[in-house]
N, C-alpha and C positions, 0 to 999 in steps of 0.2 A: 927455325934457322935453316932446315933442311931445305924447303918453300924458297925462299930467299935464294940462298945458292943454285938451286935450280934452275929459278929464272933469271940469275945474274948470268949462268951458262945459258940459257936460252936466249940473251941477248948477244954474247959475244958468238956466238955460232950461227944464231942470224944473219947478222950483218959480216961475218968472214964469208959466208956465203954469195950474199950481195956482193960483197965488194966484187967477190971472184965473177961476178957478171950473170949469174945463174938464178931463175926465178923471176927476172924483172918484165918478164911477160905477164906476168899476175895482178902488176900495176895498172895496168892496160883499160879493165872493164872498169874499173875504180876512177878513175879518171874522166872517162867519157862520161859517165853517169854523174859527177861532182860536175861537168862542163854542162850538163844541160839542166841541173838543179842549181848553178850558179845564173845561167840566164835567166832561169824564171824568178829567180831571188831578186837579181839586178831590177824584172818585170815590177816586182811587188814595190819595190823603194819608189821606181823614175815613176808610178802612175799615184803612189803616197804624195810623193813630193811636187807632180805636175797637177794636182785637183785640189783648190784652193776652193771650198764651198762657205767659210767663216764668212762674215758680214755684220752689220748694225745689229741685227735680230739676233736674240741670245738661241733660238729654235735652229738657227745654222750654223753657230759654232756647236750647240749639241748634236747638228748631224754630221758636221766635220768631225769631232773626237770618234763619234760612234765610225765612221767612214775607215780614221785612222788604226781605229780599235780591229777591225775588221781584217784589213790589210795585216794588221800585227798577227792575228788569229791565224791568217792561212800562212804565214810567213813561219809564223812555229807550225803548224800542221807540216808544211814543208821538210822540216828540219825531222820530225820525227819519220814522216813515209818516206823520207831516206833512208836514215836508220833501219827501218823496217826493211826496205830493198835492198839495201847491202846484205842485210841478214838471210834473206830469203832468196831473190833474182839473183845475185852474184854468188850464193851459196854452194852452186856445183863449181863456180872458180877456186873457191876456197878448199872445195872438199880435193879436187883434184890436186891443189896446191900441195895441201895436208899428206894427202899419199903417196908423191912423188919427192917430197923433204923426208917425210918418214922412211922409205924406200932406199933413199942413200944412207940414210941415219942410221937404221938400225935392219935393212936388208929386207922387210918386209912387206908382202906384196898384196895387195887386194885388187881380187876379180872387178871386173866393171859389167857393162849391158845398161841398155835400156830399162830394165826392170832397177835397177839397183841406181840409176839416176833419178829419175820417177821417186822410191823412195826415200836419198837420199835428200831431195826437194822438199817432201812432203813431210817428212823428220822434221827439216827444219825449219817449217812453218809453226808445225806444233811444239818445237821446243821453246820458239821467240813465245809462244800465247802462254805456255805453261810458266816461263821464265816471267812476265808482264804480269800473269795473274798472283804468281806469291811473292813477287817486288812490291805488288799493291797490299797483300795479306801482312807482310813483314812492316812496312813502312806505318799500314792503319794501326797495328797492335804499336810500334812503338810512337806515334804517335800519342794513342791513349796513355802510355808510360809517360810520357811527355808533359804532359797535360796534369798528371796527379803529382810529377815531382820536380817538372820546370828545369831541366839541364840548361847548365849556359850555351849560350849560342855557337862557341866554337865547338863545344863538345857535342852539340845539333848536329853539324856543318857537318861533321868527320863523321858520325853513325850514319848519317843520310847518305852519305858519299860510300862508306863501308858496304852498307844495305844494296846499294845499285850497284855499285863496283862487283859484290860477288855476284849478281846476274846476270851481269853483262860477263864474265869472266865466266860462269857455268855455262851461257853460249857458245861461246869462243872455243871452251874446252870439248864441245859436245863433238867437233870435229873427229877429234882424236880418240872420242871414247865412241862414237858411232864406229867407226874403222877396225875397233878391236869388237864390233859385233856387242857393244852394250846397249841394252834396253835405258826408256827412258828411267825408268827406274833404278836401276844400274846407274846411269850418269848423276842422278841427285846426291844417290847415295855417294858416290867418288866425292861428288863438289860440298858435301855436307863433312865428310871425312879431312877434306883436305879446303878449310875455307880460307886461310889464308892465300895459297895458291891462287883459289878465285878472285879473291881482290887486286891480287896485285896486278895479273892478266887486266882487269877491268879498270883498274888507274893508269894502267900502261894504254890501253886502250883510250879514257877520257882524254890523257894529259895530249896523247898523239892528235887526238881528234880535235883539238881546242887550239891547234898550230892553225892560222889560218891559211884558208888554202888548200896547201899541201895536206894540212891536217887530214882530210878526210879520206883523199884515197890512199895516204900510206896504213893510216892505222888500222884497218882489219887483217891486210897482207900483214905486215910486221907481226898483231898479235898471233894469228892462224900460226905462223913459223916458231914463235917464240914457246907459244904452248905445245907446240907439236915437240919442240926440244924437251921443252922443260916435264910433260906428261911421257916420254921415254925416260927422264930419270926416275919417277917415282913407281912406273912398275917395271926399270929394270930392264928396259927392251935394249939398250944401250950395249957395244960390244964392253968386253970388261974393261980392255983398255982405255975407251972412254969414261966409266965409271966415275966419279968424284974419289977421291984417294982415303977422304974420313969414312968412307961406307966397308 
Protein backbone atom coordinates (compact mmCIF):
# COMPACT_ATOMS: atom_id res chain seq x y z
CA UNK A 1 0.00 0.00 0.00
CA UNK A 2 2.93 2.10 0.91
CA UNK A 3 4.26 1.65 -3.13
CA UNK A 4 0.86 2.90 -4.01
CA UNK A 5 0.77 6.09 -2.09
CA UNK A 6 3.88 6.98 -3.05
CA UNK A 7 3.47 7.08 -6.34
CA UNK A 8 -0.09 8.43 -6.27
CA UNK A 9 2.25 11.61 -4.37
CA UNK A 10 4.68 11.27 -7.11
CA UNK A 11 2.06 12.03 -9.62
CA UNK A 12 0.27 14.81 -7.97
CA UNK A 13 3.72 16.62 -7.32
CA UNK A 14 4.63 16.09 -10.74
CA UNK A 15 2.34 17.63 -12.47
CA UNK A 16 1.85 20.69 -9.57
CA UNK A 17 5.26 21.20 -10.76
CA UNK A 18 4.36 21.26 -14.45
CA UNK A 19 1.62 23.19 -14.16
CA UNK A 20 3.77 25.84 -12.24
CA UNK A 21 5.69 26.03 -15.63
CA UNK A 22 8.91 24.43 -14.33
CA UNK A 23 10.93 21.47 -16.07
CA UNK A 24 9.27 21.71 -19.46
CA UNK A 25 12.49 22.24 -21.02
CA UNK A 26 13.16 18.47 -20.56
CA UNK A 27 10.41 17.81 -23.07
CA UNK A 28 12.47 19.30 -25.54
CA UNK A 29 15.12 16.29 -26.64
CA UNK A 30 12.08 13.97 -26.47
CA UNK A 31 10.23 15.49 -28.90
CA UNK A 32 12.75 16.21 -31.50
CA UNK A 33 13.90 12.70 -31.47
CA UNK A 34 9.85 11.27 -31.67
CA UNK A 35 9.83 13.95 -34.88
CA UNK A 36 12.66 12.29 -36.65
CA UNK A 37 11.59 8.62 -35.73
CA UNK A 38 8.10 9.65 -36.80
CA UNK A 39 9.42 10.53 -40.44
CA UNK A 40 11.17 7.60 -40.89
CA UNK A 41 8.12 5.51 -39.56
CA UNK A 42 5.69 7.75 -41.99
CA UNK A 43 9.18 6.59 -44.70
CA UNK A 44 8.55 2.66 -43.78
CA UNK A 45 4.44 2.73 -44.41
CA UNK A 46 4.39 5.54 -47.88
CA UNK A 47 7.34 2.92 -49.62
CA UNK A 48 4.96 -0.42 -47.88
CA UNK A 49 2.17 1.06 -49.41
CA UNK A 50 3.61 2.83 -52.86
CA UNK A 51 5.59 -0.99 -54.02
CA UNK A 52 2.88 -3.06 -55.33
CA UNK A 53 5.26 -6.22 -56.64
CA UNK A 54 1.80 -8.92 -56.44
CA UNK A 55 0.90 -10.23 -59.80
CA UNK A 56 -0.45 -13.49 -61.80
CA UNK A 57 2.67 -15.39 -60.48
CA UNK A 58 2.11 -16.87 -57.11
CA UNK A 59 6.43 -16.31 -56.72
CA UNK A 60 5.35 -12.23 -56.60
CA UNK A 61 2.89 -12.30 -54.24
CA UNK A 62 5.41 -14.49 -52.13
CA UNK A 63 7.93 -11.68 -52.72
CA UNK A 64 5.48 -8.96 -51.95
CA UNK A 65 4.44 -10.53 -48.46
CA UNK A 66 8.24 -11.28 -47.87
CA UNK A 67 8.91 -7.25 -49.08
CA UNK A 68 5.89 -6.44 -46.62
CA UNK A 69 7.30 -8.60 -43.85
CA UNK A 70 10.52 -6.83 -44.09
CA UNK A 71 9.21 -3.33 -43.87
CA UNK A 72 7.16 -4.58 -40.80
CA UNK A 73 10.67 -5.94 -39.35
CA UNK A 74 12.62 -2.64 -39.52
CA UNK A 75 9.47 -0.83 -38.49
CA UNK A 76 9.51 -2.70 -34.94
CA UNK A 77 13.29 -2.53 -35.06
CA UNK A 78 12.46 1.08 -35.22
CA UNK A 79 10.29 1.23 -32.31
CA UNK A 80 12.69 -0.66 -30.10
CA UNK A 81 16.29 1.55 -31.01
CA UNK A 82 14.05 4.28 -29.84
CA UNK A 83 13.37 2.89 -26.76
CA UNK A 84 16.89 1.97 -26.56
CA UNK A 85 17.87 6.02 -27.30
CA UNK A 86 15.55 7.46 -24.94
CA UNK A 87 17.25 5.30 -22.47
CA UNK A 88 20.76 5.82 -23.31
CA UNK A 89 21.29 9.28 -25.73
CA UNK A 90 18.78 11.35 -23.76
CA UNK A 91 19.93 9.78 -20.50
CA UNK A 92 22.11 12.75 -19.18
CA UNK A 93 18.63 14.77 -19.93
CA UNK A 94 16.94 12.81 -17.67
CA UNK A 95 19.79 12.40 -15.17
CA UNK A 96 20.03 16.23 -14.97
CA UNK A 97 16.28 16.33 -14.75
CA UNK A 98 16.32 13.85 -11.80
CA UNK A 99 18.82 16.19 -9.87
CA UNK A 100 17.41 19.34 -10.26
CA UNK A 101 13.64 17.94 -9.11
CA UNK A 102 15.39 16.16 -6.48
CA UNK A 103 17.24 19.35 -5.48
CA UNK A 104 14.12 21.32 -4.83
CA UNK A 105 12.46 18.22 -3.29
CA UNK A 106 14.48 17.36 -0.76
CA UNK A 107 17.69 20.08 -0.92
CA UNK A 108 20.14 17.70 -2.14
CA UNK A 109 22.87 18.42 -4.34
CA UNK A 110 25.16 16.37 -6.70
CA UNK A 111 28.48 17.40 -8.02
CA UNK A 112 28.78 17.20 -11.84
CA UNK A 113 32.05 17.27 -14.38
CA UNK A 114 32.95 15.63 -17.34
CA UNK A 115 33.98 12.60 -15.62
CA UNK A 116 30.70 12.08 -13.92
CA UNK A 117 28.61 12.67 -17.37
CA UNK A 118 30.87 10.15 -19.25
CA UNK A 119 29.88 7.75 -16.37
CA UNK A 120 26.68 8.65 -15.96
CA UNK A 121 26.14 7.62 -19.87
CA UNK A 122 27.99 4.69 -19.48
CA UNK A 123 25.87 3.45 -16.36
CA UNK A 124 23.16 3.54 -18.38
CA UNK A 125 23.95 1.79 -21.15
CA UNK A 126 24.82 -1.13 -18.85
CA UNK A 127 21.85 -0.88 -16.84
CA UNK A 128 19.35 -1.05 -20.16
CA UNK A 129 21.75 -4.57 -21.12
CA UNK A 130 21.56 -5.92 -17.63
CA UNK A 131 17.84 -4.88 -17.30
CA UNK A 132 17.20 -6.80 -21.24
CA UNK A 133 19.23 -9.56 -20.30
CA UNK A 134 17.18 -10.80 -16.96
CA UNK A 135 13.64 -9.43 -18.57
CA UNK A 136 14.70 -12.27 -21.12
CA UNK A 137 15.95 -14.74 -17.99
CA UNK A 138 12.57 -14.06 -16.16
CA UNK A 139 10.27 -14.25 -19.04
CA UNK A 140 12.26 -17.85 -20.51
CA UNK A 141 11.87 -19.42 -16.77
CA UNK A 142 8.25 -18.35 -16.74
CA UNK A 143 7.61 -19.26 -19.90
CA UNK A 144 8.80 -22.98 -19.06
CA UNK A 145 6.22 -22.58 -15.98
CA UNK A 146 3.81 -21.82 -18.66
CA UNK A 147 4.17 -24.45 -20.65
CA UNK A 148 3.91 -27.35 -17.70
CA UNK A 149 0.77 -25.67 -16.15
CA UNK A 150 -1.02 -23.63 -19.05
CA UNK A 151 -2.26 -20.26 -17.22
CA UNK A 152 -5.17 -18.59 -18.92
CA UNK A 153 -4.52 -16.16 -21.22
CA UNK A 154 -5.52 -13.08 -19.22
CA UNK A 155 -3.48 -14.37 -16.32
CA UNK A 156 -0.45 -14.64 -19.32
CA UNK A 157 -1.13 -11.04 -20.36
CA UNK A 158 -0.88 -9.39 -16.76
CA UNK A 159 2.54 -11.71 -15.62
CA UNK A 160 4.12 -10.75 -19.08
CA UNK A 161 3.14 -7.24 -18.54
CA UNK A 162 4.23 -7.42 -14.64
CA UNK A 163 7.74 -9.05 -15.71
CA UNK A 164 8.55 -5.96 -18.30
CA UNK A 165 6.75 -3.35 -16.36
CA UNK A 166 9.29 -4.15 -13.34
CA UNK A 167 12.39 -3.65 -15.82
CA UNK A 168 11.43 -0.93 -17.39
CA UNK A 169 10.51 0.56 -13.80
CA UNK A 170 14.18 -0.65 -12.32
CA UNK A 171 15.43 1.55 -15.31
CA UNK A 172 13.59 4.47 -14.70
CA UNK A 173 14.48 4.19 -10.91
CA UNK A 174 18.20 3.67 -11.51
CA UNK A 175 18.14 7.52 -11.91
CA UNK A 176 17.57 8.20 -8.46
CA UNK A 177 19.46 5.33 -7.10
CA UNK A 178 22.74 6.29 -9.33
CA UNK A 179 22.51 9.93 -7.65
CA UNK A 180 22.61 8.58 -4.11
CA UNK A 181 26.03 6.81 -5.25
CA UNK A 182 24.30 3.10 -5.51
CA UNK A 183 26.12 0.50 -7.26
CA UNK A 184 24.51 -1.67 -9.93
CA UNK A 185 24.17 -4.06 -7.31
CA UNK A 186 22.72 -1.80 -4.87
CA UNK A 187 20.04 -0.74 -7.41
CA UNK A 188 18.76 -4.51 -8.03
CA UNK A 189 18.73 -5.10 -4.76
CA UNK A 190 16.25 -1.63 -4.00
CA UNK A 191 14.03 -2.83 -7.26
CA UNK A 192 14.06 -6.64 -5.90
CA UNK A 193 13.16 -5.11 -2.25
CA UNK A 194 10.57 -2.87 -3.40
CA UNK A 195 8.94 -4.66 -6.75
CA UNK A 196 5.81 -3.28 -6.70
CA UNK A 197 7.27 0.21 -6.87
CA UNK A 198 8.87 -1.12 -10.07
CA UNK A 199 5.69 -1.96 -11.84
CA UNK A 200 3.87 0.64 -11.29
CA UNK A 201 6.78 3.16 -12.64
CA UNK A 202 6.77 0.77 -15.55
CA UNK A 203 2.91 0.72 -16.37
CA UNK A 204 2.93 4.31 -15.73
CA UNK A 205 5.65 4.38 -18.28
CA UNK A 206 3.84 1.64 -20.96
CA UNK A 207 0.19 3.30 -20.58
CA UNK A 208 2.05 7.05 -21.32
CA UNK A 209 3.96 5.54 -24.08
CA UNK A 210 0.94 3.96 -25.86
CA UNK A 211 -0.93 7.68 -26.09
CA UNK A 212 -0.14 8.16 -29.54
CA UNK A 213 2.13 10.75 -30.35
CA UNK A 214 2.53 12.62 -27.51
CA UNK A 215 2.88 9.34 -25.89
CA UNK A 216 6.48 9.06 -26.46
CA UNK A 217 8.09 12.06 -25.57
CA UNK A 218 6.07 12.70 -22.25
CA UNK A 219 6.45 9.45 -20.89
CA UNK A 220 10.16 9.16 -19.83
CA UNK A 221 10.14 12.99 -18.55
CA UNK A 222 6.90 12.17 -16.38
CA UNK A 223 8.29 8.83 -15.12
CA UNK A 224 12.04 10.17 -14.32
CA UNK A 225 9.86 13.00 -12.09
CA UNK A 226 7.32 10.74 -10.66
CA UNK A 227 10.05 8.13 -9.35
CA UNK A 228 12.43 10.71 -8.33
CA UNK A 229 9.21 11.85 -5.83
CA UNK A 230 8.13 8.67 -5.20
CA UNK A 231 12.02 7.15 -4.41
CA UNK A 232 12.43 10.32 -1.92
CA UNK A 233 9.44 8.90 0.01
CA UNK A 234 10.76 5.49 0.57
CA UNK A 235 14.20 6.42 1.83
CA UNK A 236 12.95 9.34 3.70
CA UNK A 237 14.92 12.10 1.86
CA UNK A 238 11.68 14.22 2.13
CA UNK A 239 11.48 17.27 4.74
CA UNK A 240 9.22 15.83 7.59
CA UNK A 241 6.69 18.02 6.68
CA UNK A 242 6.23 16.65 3.48
CA UNK A 243 6.28 13.17 4.88
CA UNK A 244 2.95 11.10 4.36
CA UNK A 245 1.16 11.61 7.79
CA UNK A 246 0.48 7.37 8.26
CA UNK A 247 4.53 7.12 8.60
Amino acid sequence: MKAINYHIRGIITTFEYLFKGKYLLFFIPGLILTGLFMIYGSTFKEIDESVDISGGYSWLSWLDTGFSGVLSFLDSALESLYIFLVLTALSPFFTALGEKFDKELTGYEVEGGILRFINDFLRMIWIVIVSLFLQGVFLFFYWMIDALFGFPEVVDKVIKYCIIGFFFGFTFYDFALERYAKGVGASLAFAFQAPLGMIIIGVIFNAIYAIPYIGIPLAPVLVVMISTVAYAYYTKQLPKSKQLSNE
